[in-house]
N, C-alpha and C positions, 0 to 999 in steps of 0.2 A: 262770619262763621256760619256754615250749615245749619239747618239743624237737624236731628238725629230723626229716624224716619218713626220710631217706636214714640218718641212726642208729637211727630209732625203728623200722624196717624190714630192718634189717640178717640177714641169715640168721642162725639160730642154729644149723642142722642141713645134714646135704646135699642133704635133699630143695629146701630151699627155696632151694639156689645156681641162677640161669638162665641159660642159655643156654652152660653150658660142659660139656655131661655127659660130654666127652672127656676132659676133667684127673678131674674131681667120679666118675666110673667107675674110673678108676685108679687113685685114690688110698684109695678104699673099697675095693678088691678087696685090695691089697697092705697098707693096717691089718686085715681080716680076714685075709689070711693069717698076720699076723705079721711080715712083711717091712716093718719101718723104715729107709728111708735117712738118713745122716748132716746130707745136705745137698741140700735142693731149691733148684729155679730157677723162680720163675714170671714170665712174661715175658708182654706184651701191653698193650694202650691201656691207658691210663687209663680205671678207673672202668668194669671188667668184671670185678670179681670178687680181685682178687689176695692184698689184704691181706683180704679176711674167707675166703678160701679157708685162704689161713697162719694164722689165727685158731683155724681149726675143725680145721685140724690139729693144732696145739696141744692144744685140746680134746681131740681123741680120743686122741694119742697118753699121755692124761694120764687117762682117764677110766676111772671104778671097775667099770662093766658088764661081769659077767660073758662076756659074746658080745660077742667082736671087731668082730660084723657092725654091731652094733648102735652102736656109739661115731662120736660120743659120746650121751652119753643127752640130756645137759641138765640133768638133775636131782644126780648127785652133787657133794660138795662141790667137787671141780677144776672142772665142768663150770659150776658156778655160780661160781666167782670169775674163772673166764676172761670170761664172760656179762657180770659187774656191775666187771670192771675191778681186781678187786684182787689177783690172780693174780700172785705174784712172782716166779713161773719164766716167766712169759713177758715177755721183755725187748724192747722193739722199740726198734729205734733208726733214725732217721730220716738217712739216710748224707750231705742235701742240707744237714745243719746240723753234720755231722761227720762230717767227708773226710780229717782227718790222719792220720798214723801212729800220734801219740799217742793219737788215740783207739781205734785199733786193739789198740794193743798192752795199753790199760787193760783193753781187752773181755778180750785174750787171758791178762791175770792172772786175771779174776776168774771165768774160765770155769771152774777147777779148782775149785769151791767146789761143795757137793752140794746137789740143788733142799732147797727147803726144805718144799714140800708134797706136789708131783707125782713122777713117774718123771723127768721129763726137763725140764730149761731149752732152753726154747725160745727161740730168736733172730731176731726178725724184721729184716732188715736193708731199710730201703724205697727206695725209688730208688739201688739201690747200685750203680747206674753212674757216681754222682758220686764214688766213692772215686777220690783221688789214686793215681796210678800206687806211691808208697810205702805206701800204706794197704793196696793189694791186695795187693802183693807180705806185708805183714805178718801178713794175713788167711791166705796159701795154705797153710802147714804145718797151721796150726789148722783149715783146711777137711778137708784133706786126712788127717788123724788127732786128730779130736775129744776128749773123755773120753765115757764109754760115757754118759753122764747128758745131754748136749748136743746138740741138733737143729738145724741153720742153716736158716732158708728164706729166701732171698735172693729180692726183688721187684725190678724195673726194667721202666718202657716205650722203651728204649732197650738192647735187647741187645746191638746190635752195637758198642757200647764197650764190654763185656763180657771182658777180658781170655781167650783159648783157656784159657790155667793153672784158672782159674777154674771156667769153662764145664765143662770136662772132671772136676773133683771135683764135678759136682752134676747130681742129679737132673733136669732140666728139662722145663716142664711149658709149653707155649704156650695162652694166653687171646685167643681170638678178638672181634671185637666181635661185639656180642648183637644177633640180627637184631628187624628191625623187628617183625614180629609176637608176639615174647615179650616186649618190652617193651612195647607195648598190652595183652599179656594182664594182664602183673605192674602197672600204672598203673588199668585197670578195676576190679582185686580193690582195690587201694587208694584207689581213689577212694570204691567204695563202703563199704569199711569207715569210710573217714574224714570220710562224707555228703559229699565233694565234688561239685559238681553238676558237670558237666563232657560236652559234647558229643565224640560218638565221633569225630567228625572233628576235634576239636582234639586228641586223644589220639594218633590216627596224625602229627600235624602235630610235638607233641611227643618223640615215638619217632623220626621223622627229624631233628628240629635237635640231637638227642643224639647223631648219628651214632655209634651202637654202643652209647654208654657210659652204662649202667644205672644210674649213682649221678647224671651230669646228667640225664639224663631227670626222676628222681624230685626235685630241686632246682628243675630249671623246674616240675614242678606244683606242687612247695611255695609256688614265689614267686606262679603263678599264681590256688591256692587262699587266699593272702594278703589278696585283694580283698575277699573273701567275696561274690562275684558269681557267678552261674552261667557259667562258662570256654565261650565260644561260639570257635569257629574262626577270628573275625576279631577278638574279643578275644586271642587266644592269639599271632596273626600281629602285632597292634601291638604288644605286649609284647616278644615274642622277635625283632621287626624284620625279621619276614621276610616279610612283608605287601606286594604291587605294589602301591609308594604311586605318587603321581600325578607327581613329579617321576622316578621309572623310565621311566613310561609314553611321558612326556612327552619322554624322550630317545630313545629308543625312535622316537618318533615324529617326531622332527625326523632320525632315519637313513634312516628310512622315504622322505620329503621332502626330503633331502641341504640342510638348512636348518642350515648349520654354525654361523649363527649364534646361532640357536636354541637349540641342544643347549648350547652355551657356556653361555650364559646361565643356562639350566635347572642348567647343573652349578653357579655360581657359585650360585645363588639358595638351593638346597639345603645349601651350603657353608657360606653366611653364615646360613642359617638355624638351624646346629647339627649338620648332619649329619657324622657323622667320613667322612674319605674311602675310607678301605677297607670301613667297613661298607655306605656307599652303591654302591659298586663292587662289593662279595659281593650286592646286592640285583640291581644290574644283571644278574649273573651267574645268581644265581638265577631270575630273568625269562626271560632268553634259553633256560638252562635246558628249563624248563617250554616254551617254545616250540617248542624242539627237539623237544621229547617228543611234542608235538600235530603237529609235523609226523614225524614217525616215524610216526605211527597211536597213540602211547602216553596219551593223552589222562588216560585211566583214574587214571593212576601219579600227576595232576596235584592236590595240597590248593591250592586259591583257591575264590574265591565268582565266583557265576555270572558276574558281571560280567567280571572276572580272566578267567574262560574264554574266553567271547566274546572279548576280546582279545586272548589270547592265539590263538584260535583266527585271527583274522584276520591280525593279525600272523605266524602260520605259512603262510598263502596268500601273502606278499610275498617273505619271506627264502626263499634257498635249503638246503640243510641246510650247503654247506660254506660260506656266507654267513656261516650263524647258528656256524659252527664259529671260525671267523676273528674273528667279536667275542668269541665266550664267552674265546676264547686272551686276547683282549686286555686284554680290561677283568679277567679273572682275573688277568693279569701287572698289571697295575695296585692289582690288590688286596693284591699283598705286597710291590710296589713302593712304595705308599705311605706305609710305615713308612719309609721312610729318604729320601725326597725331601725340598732344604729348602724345596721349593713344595710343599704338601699336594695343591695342583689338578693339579700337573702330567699327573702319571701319568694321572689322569682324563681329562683333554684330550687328552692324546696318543692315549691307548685312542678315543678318540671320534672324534680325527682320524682313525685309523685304519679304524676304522667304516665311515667314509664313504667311503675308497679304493674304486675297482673295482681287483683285480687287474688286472696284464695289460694296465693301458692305459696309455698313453703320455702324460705330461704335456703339456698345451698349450702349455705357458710354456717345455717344453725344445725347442732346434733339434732336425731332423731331423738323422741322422746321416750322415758323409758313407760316399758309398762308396767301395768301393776293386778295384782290379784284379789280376789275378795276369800281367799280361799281359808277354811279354818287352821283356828292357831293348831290345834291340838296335833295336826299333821305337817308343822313349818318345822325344820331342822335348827340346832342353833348356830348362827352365826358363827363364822370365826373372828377372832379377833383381830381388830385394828391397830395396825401401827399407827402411833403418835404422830402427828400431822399430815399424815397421809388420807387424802380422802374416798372415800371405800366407793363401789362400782356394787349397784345396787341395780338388780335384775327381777322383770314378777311380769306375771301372766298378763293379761288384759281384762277388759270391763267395759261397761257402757260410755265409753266418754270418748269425747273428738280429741286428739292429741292435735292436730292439723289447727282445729280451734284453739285450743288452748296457748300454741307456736304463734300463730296470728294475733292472737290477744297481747303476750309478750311483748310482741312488736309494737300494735297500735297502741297499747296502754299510755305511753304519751300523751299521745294527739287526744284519746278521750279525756284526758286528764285537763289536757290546753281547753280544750273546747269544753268541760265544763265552765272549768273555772271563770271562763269568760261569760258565760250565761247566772252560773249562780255558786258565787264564792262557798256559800251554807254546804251543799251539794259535794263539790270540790272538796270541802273538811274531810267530809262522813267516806267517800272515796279511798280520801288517803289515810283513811285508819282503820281498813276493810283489813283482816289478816290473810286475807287469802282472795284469789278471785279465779273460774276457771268455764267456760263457756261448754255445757252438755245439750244437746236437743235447741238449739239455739235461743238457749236461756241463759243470761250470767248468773254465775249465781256467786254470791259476795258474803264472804261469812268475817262475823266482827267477834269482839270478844264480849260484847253483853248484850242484855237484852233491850239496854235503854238505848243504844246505837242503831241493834236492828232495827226497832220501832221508828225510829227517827226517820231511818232510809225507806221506809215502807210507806211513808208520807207522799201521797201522791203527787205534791211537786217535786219531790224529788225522784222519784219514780217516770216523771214523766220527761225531766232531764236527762237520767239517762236512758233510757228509749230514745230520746231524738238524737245523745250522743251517738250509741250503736249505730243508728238509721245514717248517720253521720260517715261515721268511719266505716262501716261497712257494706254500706248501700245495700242493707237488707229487715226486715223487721224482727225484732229480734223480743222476749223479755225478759224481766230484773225479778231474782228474787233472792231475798235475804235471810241469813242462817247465822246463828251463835256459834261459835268455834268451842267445844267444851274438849279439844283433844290435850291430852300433856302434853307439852315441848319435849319431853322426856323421852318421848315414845318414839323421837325421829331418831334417826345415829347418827352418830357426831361426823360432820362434813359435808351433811346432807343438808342444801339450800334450805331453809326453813319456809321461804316464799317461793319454792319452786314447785315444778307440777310433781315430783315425787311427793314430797310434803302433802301438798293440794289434796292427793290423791289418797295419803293414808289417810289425813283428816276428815275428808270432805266424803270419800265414797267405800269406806270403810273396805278400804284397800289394806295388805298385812304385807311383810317382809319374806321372801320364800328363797333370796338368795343374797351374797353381799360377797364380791369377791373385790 
């Protein structure tokens, strides 16, 4: 059986670690001086480096060469059992398949036991942010005061569940992702050693769909020298599915068209055709993307085939850029939406319906809003009377206030409501027990019925939720501010929406009644 190029390539030295020579410089300056710490931290994505970093430390801190600078060799006997795996001072334990106490405290008997080859028992611990909150607490003494033979280097891409106790006994060492260009360098040396034919532009196309992480990078060319085909850039894009296939295109282009029925279609037809729906949604996104980019002037930064371009390139003469900004949100909230919806399409549709909104305009299908007056009572006529369940038709001047905003809010009021919610439940409450809400000067302003409500919502995390909601839904900057509702209920007439903007507008802007037919 093969073996995989991503072991078969693995560094065995520090020249050959990439793209982290901030850790890989440190950690070579302080084994040449002689300064070992008890316990490191290395922290960062996945698959840049971590566990063959902890690897080589190991090695060196275990290796026979005379000159510190020089460890590890590679050649002495520690150097070679760490290399070929049979090294039984270095213990790695996988933290995501053993999180209990008892496992901990097992480590913690047998840690007194002396290496049996090397200087020092090394302990890799890997994803050890899944230790139980009892696991770590069991782990901190023995961080904190090892036996002199004993090295911990603790791996996680997930620091910030990282216990302070912790943190603070260790060494830490952050792993950046490896940028694009050292990852086409380290992919061309291995293509050619391993005669993979393989075009330079599938290579940068590879280097990006790994976003950072040098162990996928080198996995997608494995799967893609698999074929044994020469790896062309539009081979590379069908394989990896990030190719503008003709059902992208083709949605894309019924937005273009405001062909709502079209674009449905198009999404069902790709659906039933096998396409998962967040991968198809990351495609959309990737499209818009690159469209973005073309109309930035970024053209350059763009891997498709000419064809691709040309489209893309026209496609960025129709959209605006805060156009193309307003779907990439959407259909990207669609994309991790999709995992939990119990309609797979929904999320799709909605992002698409959304697509096709103009900002800013005002529904055909909703009434105009009425207006309202500030004008004194003392000159208001009285009303006539109401028939019994008939609802009265209430007419009045105007005033400072956006009606246009207030129709918009109606509508979006959902979606701000979704999009708290999902950021900060507390927020989400104080929201839905606002008695009124109505956007002037592009402020919301949100009137409650007490003073201990206001207060609350005036709290500047909450306050800063919804700001980014607004910012959110209506891709503009917007602010919140909060008012007591002291009006009677009494004072609306009967038929008259209590939450609508007639209400809003008697309460809120000391608006009066000047007709009612």
């Amino acid at each position: 059986m093969s073996q995989a190029l991503y072991r078969k390539w693995r560094p065995q030295n520090w020249d050959a670690v990439v793209g982290q020579p901030h850790v890989v410089d440190t950690l070579r300056n302080s084994l040449a001086a002689g300064r070992i710490a008890h316990a490191y931290l290395f922290a960062g994505p996945r698959g840049t480096g971590k566990t063959t970093s902890a690897r080589l430390l190991a090695k060196a801190v275990n290796c026979l060469h005379d000159d510190l600078a020089k460890r590890p060799c590679g050649e002495c006997e520690p150097c070679q059992a760490v290399q070929n795996g049979r090294f039984l001072d270095l213990i790695e334990i996988d933290a995501a398949s053993n999180t209990s106490v008892e496992d901990v405290r097992d480590l913690r008997d047998k840690i007194n036991f002396m290496p049996n080859l090397g200087r020092y028992k090394v302990y890799i611990i890997d994803e050890v942010h899944m230790l139980s909150t009892a696991a770590f607490n069991a782990l901190l003494k023995t961080l904190e005061e090892p036996p002199a033979h004993a090295i911990f280097v603790l791996a996680t891409t997930e620091v910030h569940k990282i216990p302070a106790t912790v943190l603070s006994r260790c060494q830490r060492h952050e792993f950046r992702r490896i940028p694009v260009v050292d990852i086409v360098s380290l992919l061309k040396q291995m293509a050619q050693e391993e005669k993979i034919e393989i075009e330079e532009a599938a290579l940068t196309a590879i280097a990006r769909q790994s976003t950072g992480a040098m162990r996928d990078a080198i996995s997608l060319l494995d799967q893609l020298a698999s074929t044994g085909q020469v790896i062309t850039l539009q081979m590379a894009q069908d394989v990896l599915g990030t190719a503008a296939n003709q059902a992208v295109l083709d949605l894309v282009r019924a937005v273009v068209e405001g062909q709502s029925g079209t674009g449905l279609d198009c999404i069902h037809r790709a659906l039933d055709a096998g396409s998962d729906p967040r991968q198809f949604a990351r495609q959309v996104v990737d499209y818009l993307r690159d469209v973005l980019l073309a109309r930035m002037g970024n053209a350059d930064q763009i891997e498709a085939s000419a064809e691709t371009r040309a489209e893309m390139a026209r496609h960025a003469q129709l959209f605006s850029a805060p156009e193309l900004l307003r779907m990439i949100r959407a259909f990207n909230f669609a994309a991790n939406e999709a995992r939990a919806a119990w309609q797979p399409a929904l999320p799709l549709e909605m992002a698409f319906v959304e697509a096709l909104e103009k900002p800013g305009l005002q529904s055909a299908l909703q009434p105009a809003p009425a207006a309202v007056s500030t004008r004194s009572a003392t000159a208001l006529p009285d009303p006539p009377p109401v028939a019994p369940g008939v609802a009265p038709k209430v007419e009045a001047a105007p005033v400072e206030h956006d009606p246009q905003a207030t129709q918009t809010l109606a509508e979006s009021w959902p979606r701000m409501l979704k999009w708290v919610r999902e950021h900060n439940p507390n927020t989400y409450g104080l929201l839905n027990s606002c008695k009124s809400r109505f956007i002037r000067n592009d402020v919301l302003i949100l009137n409650f019925a007490s003073d201990v409500l206001k207060e609350k919502m005036e709290k500047p995390e909450n306050v800063e939720i919804v700001v980014r909601a607004l910012q959110h839904v209506f891709q503009r900057q917007m602010q919140v501010e909060s008012k007591v509702d002291t009006a009677q209920r009494d004072a609306i007439p009967p038929g008259v929406d209590e939450d609508g903007m007639v209400a809003a507008a008697l309460r809120d802007l000391g608006g009066e009644i000047v007709d009612i037919k």
